[in-house]
N, C-alpha and C positions, 0 to 999 in steps of 0.2 A: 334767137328763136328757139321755142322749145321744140325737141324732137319727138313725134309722135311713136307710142311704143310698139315694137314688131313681134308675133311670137316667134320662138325659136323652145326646141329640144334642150334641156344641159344636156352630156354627157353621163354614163355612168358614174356611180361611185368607184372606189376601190374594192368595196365587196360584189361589185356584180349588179348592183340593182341600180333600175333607172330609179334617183331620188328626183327628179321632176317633170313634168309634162307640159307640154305649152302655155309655156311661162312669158310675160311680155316684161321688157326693158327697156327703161328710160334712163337716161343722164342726163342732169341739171343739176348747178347749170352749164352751157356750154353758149361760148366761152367762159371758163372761169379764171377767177384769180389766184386762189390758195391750193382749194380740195373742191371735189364734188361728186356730186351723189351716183349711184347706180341703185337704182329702186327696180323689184321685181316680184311678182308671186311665183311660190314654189309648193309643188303639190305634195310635196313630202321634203322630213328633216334630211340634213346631209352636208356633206362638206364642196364647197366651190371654190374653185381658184380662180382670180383676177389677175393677169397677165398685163402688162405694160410694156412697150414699146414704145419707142422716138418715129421720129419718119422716114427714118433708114433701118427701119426692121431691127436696133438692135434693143436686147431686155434690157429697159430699165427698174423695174421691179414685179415681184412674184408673191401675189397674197395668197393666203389659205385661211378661209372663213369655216367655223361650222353654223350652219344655216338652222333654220325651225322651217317647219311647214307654214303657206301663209305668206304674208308680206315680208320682204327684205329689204333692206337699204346697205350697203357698204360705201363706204366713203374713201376716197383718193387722195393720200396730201400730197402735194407735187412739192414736197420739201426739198430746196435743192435743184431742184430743176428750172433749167431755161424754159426762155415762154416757146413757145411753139406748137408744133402737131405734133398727138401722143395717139395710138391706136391703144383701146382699151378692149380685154378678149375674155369673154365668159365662156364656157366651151366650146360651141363653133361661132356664137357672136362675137361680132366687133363692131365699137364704137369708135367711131375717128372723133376728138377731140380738141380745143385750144385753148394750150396754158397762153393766159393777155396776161403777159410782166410789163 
């Protein structure tokens, strides 16, 4: 099923300024099998970190995108990774996820 998208705040940048405003996020697909998307609009350019976690809270990987204002997409490869539940974390969001192996 696709998930329908929620808004949510990013966080600051590291200079201080809020680079987005209620920006809405989707993942699909979910379940996946390889990688999959995070699609979102951002009201300004800037840099986002994509956080990953397993289902016992520990980091499995830490992206750092720079972003445009406008539509985004970042993409997930679960290279490596067992299938399971993965939490996916944009600044205060979070997507619960399933790698199907």
């Amino acid at each position: 099923s696709v998930l329908e998208p929620m808004p949510f705040t990013l966080p600051p940048s590291a200079a201080g300024e809020l680079f987005a405003e209620q920006t809405r996020l989707l993942v699909q697909p979910n379940p996946f099998k390889n990688s999959t998307l995070l699609s979102y609009e951002a009201a300004a350019a800037g840099e986002v970190t994509l956080t990953v976690t397993d289902a016992l809270g520990r980091l499995v990987e830490r992206l750092d995108w720079q972003i445009a204002a406008g539509r985004n997409t970042l993409e997930w490869k679960a290279e490596g990774q067992p299938g399971g539940v993965y939490f996916l974390k944009v600044g205060a969001v979070c997507r619960k996820v399933v790698l199907d192996r």
